[in-house]
Structure formats: C-alpha cells, structure tokens
DRENDO-1510 file (C-alpha; in Angstrom, 1 decimal, always signed):
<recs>
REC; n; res; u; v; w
REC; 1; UNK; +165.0; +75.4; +60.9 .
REC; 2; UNK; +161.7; +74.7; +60.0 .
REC; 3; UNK; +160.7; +72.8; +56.4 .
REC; 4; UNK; +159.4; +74.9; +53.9 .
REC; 5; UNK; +155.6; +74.4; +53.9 .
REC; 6; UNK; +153.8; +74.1; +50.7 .
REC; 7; UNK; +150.6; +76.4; +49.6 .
REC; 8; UNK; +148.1; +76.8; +47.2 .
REC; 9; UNK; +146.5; +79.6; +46.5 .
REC; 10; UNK; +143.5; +79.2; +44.2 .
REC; 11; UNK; +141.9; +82.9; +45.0 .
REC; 12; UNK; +141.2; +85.3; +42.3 .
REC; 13; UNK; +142.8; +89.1; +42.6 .
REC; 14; UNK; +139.4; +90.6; +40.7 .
REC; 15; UNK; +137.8; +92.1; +43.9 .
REC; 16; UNK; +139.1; +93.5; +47.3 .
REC; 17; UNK; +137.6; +90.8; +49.5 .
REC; 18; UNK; +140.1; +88.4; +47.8 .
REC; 19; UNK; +142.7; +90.8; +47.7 .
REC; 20; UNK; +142.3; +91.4; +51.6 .
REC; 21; UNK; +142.7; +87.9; +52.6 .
REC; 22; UNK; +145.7; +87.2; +50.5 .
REC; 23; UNK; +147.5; +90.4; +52.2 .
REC; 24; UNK; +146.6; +88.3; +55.4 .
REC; 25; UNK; +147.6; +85.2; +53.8 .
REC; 26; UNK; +151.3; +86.8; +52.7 .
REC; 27; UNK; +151.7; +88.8; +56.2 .
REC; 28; UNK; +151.6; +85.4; +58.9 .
REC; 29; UNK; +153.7; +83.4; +55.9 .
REC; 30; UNK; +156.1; +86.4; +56.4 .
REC; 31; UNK; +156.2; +86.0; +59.7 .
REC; 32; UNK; +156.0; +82.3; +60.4 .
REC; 33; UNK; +156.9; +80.3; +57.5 .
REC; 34; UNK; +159.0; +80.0; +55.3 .
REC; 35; UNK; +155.6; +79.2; +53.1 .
REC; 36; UNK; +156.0; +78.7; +49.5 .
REC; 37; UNK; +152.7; +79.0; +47.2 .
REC; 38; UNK; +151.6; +77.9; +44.2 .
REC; 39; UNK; +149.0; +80.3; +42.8 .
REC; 40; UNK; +147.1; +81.1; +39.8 .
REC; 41; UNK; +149.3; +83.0; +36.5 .
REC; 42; UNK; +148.6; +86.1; +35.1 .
REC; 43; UNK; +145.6; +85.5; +32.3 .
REC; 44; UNK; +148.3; +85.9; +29.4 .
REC; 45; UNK; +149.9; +83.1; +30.9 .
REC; 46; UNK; +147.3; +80.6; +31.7 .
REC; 47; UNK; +146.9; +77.6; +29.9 .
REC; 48; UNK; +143.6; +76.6; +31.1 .
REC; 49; UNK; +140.2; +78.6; +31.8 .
REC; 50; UNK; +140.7; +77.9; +35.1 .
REC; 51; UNK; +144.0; +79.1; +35.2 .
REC; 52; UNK; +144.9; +76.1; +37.1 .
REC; 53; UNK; +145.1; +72.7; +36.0 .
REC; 54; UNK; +144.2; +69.6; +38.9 .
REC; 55; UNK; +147.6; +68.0; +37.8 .
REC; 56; UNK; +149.3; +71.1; +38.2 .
REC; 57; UNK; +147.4; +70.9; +41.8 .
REC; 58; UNK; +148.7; +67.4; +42.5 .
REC; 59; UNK; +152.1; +68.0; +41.3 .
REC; 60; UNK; +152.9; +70.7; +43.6 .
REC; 61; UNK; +152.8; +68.2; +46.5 .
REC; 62; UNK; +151.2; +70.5; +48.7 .
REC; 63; UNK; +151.0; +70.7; +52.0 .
REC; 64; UNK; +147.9; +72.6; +52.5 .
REC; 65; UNK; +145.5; +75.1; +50.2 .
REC; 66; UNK; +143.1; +78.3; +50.7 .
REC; 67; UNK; +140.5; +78.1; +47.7 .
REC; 68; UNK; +137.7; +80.1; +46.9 .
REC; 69; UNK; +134.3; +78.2; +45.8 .
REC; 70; UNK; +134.8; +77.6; +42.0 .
REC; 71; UNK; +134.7; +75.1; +39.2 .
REC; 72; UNK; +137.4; +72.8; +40.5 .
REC; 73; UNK; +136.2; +72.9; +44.7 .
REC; 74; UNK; +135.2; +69.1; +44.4 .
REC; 75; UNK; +138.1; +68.2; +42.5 .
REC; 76; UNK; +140.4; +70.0; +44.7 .
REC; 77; UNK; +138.7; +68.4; +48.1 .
REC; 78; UNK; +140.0; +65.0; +46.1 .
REC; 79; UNK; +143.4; +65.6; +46.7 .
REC; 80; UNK; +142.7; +64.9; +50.1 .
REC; 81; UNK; +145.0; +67.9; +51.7 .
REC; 82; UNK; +144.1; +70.4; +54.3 .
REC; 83; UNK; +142.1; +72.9; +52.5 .
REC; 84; UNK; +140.1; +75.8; +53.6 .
REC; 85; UNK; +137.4; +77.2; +51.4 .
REC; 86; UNK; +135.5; +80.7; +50.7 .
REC; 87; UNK; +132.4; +79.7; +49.4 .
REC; 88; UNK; +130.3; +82.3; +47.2 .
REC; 89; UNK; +127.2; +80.2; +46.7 .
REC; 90; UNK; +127.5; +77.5; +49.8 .
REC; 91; UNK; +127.8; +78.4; +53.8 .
REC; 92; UNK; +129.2; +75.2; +54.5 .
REC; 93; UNK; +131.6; +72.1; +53.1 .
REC; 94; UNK; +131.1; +69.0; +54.9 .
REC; 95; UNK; +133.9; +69.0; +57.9 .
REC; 96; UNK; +136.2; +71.7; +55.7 .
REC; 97; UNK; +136.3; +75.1; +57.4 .
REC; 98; UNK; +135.5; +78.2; +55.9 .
REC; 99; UNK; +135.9; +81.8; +55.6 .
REC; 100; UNK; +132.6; +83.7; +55.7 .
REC; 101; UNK; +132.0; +87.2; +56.1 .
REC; 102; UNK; +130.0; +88.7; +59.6 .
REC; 103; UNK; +127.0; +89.0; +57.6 .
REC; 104; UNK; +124.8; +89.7; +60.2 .
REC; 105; UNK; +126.4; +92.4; +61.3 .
REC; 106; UNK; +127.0; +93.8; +57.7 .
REC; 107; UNK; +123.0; +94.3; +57.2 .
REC; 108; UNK; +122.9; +96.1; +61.1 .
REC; 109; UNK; +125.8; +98.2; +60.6 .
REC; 110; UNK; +124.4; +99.5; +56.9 .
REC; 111; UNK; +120.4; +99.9; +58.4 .
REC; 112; UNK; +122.2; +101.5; +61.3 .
REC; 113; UNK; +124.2; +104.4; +58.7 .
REC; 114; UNK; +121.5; +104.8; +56.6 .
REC; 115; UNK; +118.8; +105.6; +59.7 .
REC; 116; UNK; +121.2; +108.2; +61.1 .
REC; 117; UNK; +121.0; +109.5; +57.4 .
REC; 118; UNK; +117.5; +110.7; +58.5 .
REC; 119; UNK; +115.7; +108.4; +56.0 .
REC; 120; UNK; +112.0; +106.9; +56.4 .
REC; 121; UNK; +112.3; +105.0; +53.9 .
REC; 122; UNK; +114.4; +102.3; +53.4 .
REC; 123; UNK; +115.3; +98.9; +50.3 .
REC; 124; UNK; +117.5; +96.3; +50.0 .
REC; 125; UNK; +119.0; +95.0; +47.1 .
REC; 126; UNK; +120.9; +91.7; +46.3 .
REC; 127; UNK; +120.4; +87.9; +45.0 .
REC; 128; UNK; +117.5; +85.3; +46.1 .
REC; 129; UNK; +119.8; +82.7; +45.9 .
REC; 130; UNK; +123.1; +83.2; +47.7 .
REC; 131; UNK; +122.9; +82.7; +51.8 .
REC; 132; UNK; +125.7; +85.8; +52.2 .
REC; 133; UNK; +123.1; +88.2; +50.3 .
REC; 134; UNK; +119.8; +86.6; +51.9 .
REC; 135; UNK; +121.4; +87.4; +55.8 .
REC; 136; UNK; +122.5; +91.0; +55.1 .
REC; 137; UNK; +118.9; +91.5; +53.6 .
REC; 138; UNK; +117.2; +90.0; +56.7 .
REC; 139; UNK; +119.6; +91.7; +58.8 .
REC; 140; UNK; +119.3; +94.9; +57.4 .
REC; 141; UNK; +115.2; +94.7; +56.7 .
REC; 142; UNK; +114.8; +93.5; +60.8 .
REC; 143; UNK; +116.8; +96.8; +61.8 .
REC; 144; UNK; +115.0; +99.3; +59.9 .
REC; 145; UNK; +111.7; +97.0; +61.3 .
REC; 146; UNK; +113.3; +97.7; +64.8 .
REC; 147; UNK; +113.6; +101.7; +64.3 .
REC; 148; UNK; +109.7; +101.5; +63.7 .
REC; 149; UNK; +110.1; +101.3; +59.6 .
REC; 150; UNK; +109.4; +99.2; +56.6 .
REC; 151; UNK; +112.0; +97.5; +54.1 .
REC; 152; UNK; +111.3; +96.8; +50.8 .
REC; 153; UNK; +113.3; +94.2; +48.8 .
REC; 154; UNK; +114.4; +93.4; +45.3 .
REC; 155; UNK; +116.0; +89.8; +45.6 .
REC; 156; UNK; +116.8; +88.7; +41.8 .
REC; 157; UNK; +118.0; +85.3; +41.1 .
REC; 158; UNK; +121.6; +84.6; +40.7 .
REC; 159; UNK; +121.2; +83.9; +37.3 .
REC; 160; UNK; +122.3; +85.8; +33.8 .
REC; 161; UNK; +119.4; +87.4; +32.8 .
REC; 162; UNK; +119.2; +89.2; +35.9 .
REC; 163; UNK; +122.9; +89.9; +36.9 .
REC; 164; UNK; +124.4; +91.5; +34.1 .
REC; 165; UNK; +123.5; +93.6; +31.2 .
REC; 166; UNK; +121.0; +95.8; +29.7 .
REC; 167; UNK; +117.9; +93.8; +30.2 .
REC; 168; UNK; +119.1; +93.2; +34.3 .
REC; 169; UNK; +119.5; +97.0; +34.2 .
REC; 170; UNK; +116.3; +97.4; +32.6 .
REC; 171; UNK; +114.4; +95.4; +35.3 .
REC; 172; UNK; +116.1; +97.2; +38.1 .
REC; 173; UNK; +115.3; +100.9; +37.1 .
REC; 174; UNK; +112.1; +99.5; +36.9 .
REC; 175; UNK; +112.1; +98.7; +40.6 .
REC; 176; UNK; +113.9; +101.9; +41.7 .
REC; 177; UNK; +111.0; +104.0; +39.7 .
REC; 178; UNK; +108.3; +102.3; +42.0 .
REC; 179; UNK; +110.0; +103.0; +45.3 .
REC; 180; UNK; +109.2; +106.0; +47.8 .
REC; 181; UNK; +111.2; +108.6; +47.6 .
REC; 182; UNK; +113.7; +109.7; +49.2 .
REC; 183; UNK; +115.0; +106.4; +50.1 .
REC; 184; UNK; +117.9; +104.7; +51.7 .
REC; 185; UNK; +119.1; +101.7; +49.5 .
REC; 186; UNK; +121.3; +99.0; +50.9 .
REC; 187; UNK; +123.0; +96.6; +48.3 .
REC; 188; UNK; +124.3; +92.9; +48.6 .
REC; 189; UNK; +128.2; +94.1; +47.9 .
REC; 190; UNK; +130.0; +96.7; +46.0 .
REC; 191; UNK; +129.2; +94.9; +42.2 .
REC; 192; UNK; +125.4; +95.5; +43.1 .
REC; 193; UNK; +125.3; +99.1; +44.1 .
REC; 194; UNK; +127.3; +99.8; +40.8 .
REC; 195; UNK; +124.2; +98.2; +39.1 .
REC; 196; UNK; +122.4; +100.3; +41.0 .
REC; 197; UNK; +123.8; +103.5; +40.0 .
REC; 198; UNK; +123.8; +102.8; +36.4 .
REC; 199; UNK; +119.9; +101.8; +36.6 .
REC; 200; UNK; +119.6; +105.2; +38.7 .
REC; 201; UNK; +121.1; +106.9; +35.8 .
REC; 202; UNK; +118.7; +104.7; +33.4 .
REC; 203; UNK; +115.7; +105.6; +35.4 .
REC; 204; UNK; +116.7; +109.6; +35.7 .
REC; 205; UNK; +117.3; +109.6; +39.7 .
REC; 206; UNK; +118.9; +111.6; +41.5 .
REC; 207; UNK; +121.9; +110.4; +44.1 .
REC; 208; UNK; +121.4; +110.7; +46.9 .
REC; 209; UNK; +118.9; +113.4; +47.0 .
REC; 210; UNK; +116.0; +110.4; +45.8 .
REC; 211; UNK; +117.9; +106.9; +46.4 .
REC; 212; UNK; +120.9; +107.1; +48.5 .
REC; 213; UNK; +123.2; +104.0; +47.8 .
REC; 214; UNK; +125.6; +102.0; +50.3 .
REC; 215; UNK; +128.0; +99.0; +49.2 .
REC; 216; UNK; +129.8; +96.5; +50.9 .
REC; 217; UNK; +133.5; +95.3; +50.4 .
REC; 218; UNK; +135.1; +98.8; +50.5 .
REC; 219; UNK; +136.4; +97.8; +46.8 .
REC; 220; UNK; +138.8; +100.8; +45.5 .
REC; 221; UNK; +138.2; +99.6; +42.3 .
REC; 222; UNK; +134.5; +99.6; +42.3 .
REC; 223; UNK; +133.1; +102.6; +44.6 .
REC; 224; UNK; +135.7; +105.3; +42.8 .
REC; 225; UNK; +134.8; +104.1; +39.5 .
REC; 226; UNK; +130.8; +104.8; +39.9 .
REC; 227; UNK; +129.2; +108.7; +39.6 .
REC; 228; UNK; +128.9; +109.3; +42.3 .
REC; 229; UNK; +131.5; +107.3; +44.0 .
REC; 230; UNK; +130.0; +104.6; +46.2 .
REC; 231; UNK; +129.8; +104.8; +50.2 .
REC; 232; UNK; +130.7; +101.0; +51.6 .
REC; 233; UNK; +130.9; +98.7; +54.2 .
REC; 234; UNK; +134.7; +97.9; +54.8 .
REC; 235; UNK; +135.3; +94.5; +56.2 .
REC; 236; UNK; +138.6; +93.1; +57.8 .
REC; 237; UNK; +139.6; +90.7; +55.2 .
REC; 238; UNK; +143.6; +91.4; +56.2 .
REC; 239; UNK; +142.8; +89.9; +59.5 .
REC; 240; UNK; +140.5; +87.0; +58.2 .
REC; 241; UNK; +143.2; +85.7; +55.8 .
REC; 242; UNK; +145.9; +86.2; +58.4 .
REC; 243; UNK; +143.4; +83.9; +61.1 .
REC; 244; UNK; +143.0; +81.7; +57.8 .
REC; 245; UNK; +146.6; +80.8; +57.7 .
REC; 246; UNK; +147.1; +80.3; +61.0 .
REC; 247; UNK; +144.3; +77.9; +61.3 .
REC; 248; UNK; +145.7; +75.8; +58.3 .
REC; 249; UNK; +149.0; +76.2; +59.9 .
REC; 250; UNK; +147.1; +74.5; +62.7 .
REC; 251; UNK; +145.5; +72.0; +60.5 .
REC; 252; UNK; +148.7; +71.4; +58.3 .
REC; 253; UNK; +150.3; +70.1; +61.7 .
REC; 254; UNK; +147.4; +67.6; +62.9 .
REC; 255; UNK; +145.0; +69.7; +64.4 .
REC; 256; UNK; +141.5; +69.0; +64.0 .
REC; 257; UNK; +139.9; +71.0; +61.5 .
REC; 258; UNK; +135.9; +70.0; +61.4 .
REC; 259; UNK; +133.6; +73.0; +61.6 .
REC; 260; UNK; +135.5; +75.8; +62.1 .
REC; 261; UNK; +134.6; +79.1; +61.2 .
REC; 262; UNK; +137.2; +82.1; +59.7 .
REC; 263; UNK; +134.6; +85.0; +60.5 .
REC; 264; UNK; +135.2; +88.0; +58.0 .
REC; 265; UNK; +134.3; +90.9; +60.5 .
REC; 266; UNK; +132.9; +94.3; +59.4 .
REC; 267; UNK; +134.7; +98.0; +61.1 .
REC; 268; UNK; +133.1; +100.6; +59.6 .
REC; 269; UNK; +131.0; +102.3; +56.9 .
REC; 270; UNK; +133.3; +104.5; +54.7 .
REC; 271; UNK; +131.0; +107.3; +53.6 .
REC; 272; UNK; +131.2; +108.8; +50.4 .
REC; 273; UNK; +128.7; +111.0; +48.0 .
REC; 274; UNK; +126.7; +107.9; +47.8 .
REC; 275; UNK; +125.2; +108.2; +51.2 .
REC; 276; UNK; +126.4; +112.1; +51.9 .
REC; 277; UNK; +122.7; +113.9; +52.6 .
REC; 278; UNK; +120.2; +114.1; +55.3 .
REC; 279; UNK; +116.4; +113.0; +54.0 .
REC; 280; UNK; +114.6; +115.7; +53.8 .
REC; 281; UNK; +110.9; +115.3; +52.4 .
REC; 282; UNK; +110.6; +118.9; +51.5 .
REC; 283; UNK; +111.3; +118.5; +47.8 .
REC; 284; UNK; +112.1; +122.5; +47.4 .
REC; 285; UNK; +114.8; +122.2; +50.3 .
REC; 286; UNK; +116.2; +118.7; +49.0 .
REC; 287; UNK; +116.9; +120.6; +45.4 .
REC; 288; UNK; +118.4; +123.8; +47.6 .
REC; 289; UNK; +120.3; +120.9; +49.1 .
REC; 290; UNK; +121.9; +119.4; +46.2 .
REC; 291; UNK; +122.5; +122.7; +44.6 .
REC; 292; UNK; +124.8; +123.6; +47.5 .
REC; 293; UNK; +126.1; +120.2; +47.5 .
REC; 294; UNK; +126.8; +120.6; +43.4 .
</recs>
C-alpha cells in the first residue's frame, strides 16, 4: 500500500477560482492518494492573520504544498518542499511552477461574445499593474482592433484608493459617463464588473441597453449577487487543480519540476442579463427594447 502523502493547502475559499482548483485538488487525492492535507481553519478558529502560522507549516512535515501568492510565499519556498504556486501579482517564481489562467484566450473569447452582441463600441476594464489583467486587456483590445473597431481602456493601479470604495467608485462612473454609448464593456474578473455595476448605478446607466458588462471567473457568489446579474467567462479550474496535483504528484516523487506551466483554460461565456441585448443605435428602439425586456 502506498504511504500517506502529506499536503498543504494554503488557498483561500473566498472566490470560485480557488474553489475550482481545490475540487481538482480533492478529486485526483481521491483517486490516487491516500493524500492527507493540512489547510487553512475557519476564521473563528485562526490564530494568526494569516491563518497559518510557518511553524505550523514546518511541523506538518509535508511532503508537498499548492499555495496561492500571499504574505508567507517566500517564507513558504524556505521550507524547501515541492511547492506549486498561483500567483495574483507575479507570472513567474524562479524554477517553481505555477498555475496561471489562459489569459489570452480569456480577452479573445470575451471580444469575440461581445461583437456577436452587435456592439461598435467596445472598453476594457481591469488593473495597470497585474500581468493576468494587462493580457486579457491586450487580448481583448487586439480583437475588437481585428473586427475593424477601437478599444478604450481604464487600467487603474492595484492600489487602495482605486480598488475599493466610494472614491474608486467615484472615479470609475466618471469614466463610464465619458464612453460612447451603447458599448460593450469587458472587465479584468468577476470583482471588477461588480464595481462596474455599482458605478453604473452611480452614474445613472442603463444595463445593458448603454454599457453591457461581462466578467470572468463564473463566480456564483459574485455574478448572482449584482442587478443585473453578471454574464462571465467560466474557466476550468476543476481540471487545472486536478493537472496541479498530478504534477506535484510527479514532483513529490523526483521528477523535475523547473518551468512548468498548470494552464487555467477558459470553455465558455455563460450569458446572463449582463450581456442579454443586441446594440442597437436607434435610441427609441433600444428603450422599446428594454421595455419588452423589463
């Protein structure tokens, strides 16, 4: 019988990405350990901010881990075991391999929905400073370019003053006043088109009559929550975990592990009121439009 292999887990259970690659993570443990993990408690139970102390992480004796970037990545590279990383800010970790999301084909695949949407007009929406958000942008804006249109982009650093809150709001409904209307609006992820919405609502604009609005993560949590509810880009984070532990399986048993790549792959758009209209420029049809709609 095989030796029960050691795991930690040091991924948050906030947002559906994460959630999607622990499913993965749990189904090829099911069906090729026996794994055992160590993962983060339930907040009422934590006795650090981080939920996980680097003691606790070297008392556990693992065998191998699956983090996500945070406050203890360097840290948790000391403990010299074979570790796999999603980065949030970084692409890359020096000879650790990494789960990143297709975003390439995220930005082509949401220039590609909102086109068929009959838009001419067409924005992008996410953070200056993270590569993920950058490469769905330029993705997205040489599309649109492609299909003979323009993109216009609001790229706001990653910092506090423009990610959260009223005054982040405030600068964004600012933005959405000055765009042509109607317009097909791509965001970074799911967190951003909800900030979209709510500056929508700031701004008095109609969706998706003036600014339709697509997502990306496919987040239950986040596109139901939002009025109207958010279309998105789902990705296959199930598989990606699943690959994930396999390749630390791999790793775990001597393989080399330098440069290699868990790709996070994108399947569809899931279209909801967000994104349900064909552009029309007529204003007087597009209002006889969302009155049959309402």
């Amino acid at each position: 019988m095989r030796r029960l292999i050691r795991v930690i887990l040091v991924v948050d259970t906030a947002r559906e990405y994460e959630r999607g690659l622990l499913r993965g993570i749990a189904k090829y443990a099911q069906l090729h350990g026996p794994w055992t993990f160590l993962k983060k408690p339930a907040y009422y139970l934590q006795s650090t901010k981080a939920g996980l102390s680097i003691p606790q992480l070297r008392n556990f004796q693992a065998d191998g881990i699956i983090t996500c970037e945070g406050p203890l990545i360097q840290r948790i590279l000391e403990l010299n075991v074979p570790t796999i990383i999603s980065p949030y800010k970084h692409s890359a970790f020096e000879d650790v391999p990494v789960i990143l999301p297709d975003s390439e084909s995220i930005g082509r695949l949401g220039a590609e929905h909102l086109l068929a949407c009959g838009f001419k007009h067409f924005a992008f929406c996410g953070f200056a400073d993270l590569p993920w958000s950058q490469i769905r942008g330029e993705c997205f804006a040489n599309t649109v370019r492609q299909a003979g249109y323009s993109c216009l982009f609001d790229h706001r650093p990653f910092t506090p003053k423009y990610r959260s809150g009223e005054k982040a709001l405030h600068f964004l409904a600012q933005w959405l006043e000055d765009l042509p209307k109607p317009i097909g609006l791509m965001a970074c992820n799911d967190d951003c088109s909800q900030q979209v919405v709510e500056a929508c609502k700031m701004a008095q604009l109609r969706i998706p009559e003036e600014i339709a609005i697509l997502g990306v993560n496919d987040d239950p949590m986040v596109c139901a929550f939002t009025n109207p509810p958010l279309s998105s880009i789902a990705l296959d984070t199930d598989r990606a975990g699943y690959n994930a532990a396999e390749l630390l399986d791999r790793i775990m048993s001597g393989q080399s592990s330098s440069g290699q790549v868990v790709t996070v792959r994108a399947t569809r758009v899931v279209r909801r009121p967000s994104t349900d209209i064909m552009a029309i420029d007529d204003p007087l049809a597009s209002q006889a439009l969302h009155y049959i709609r309402t």
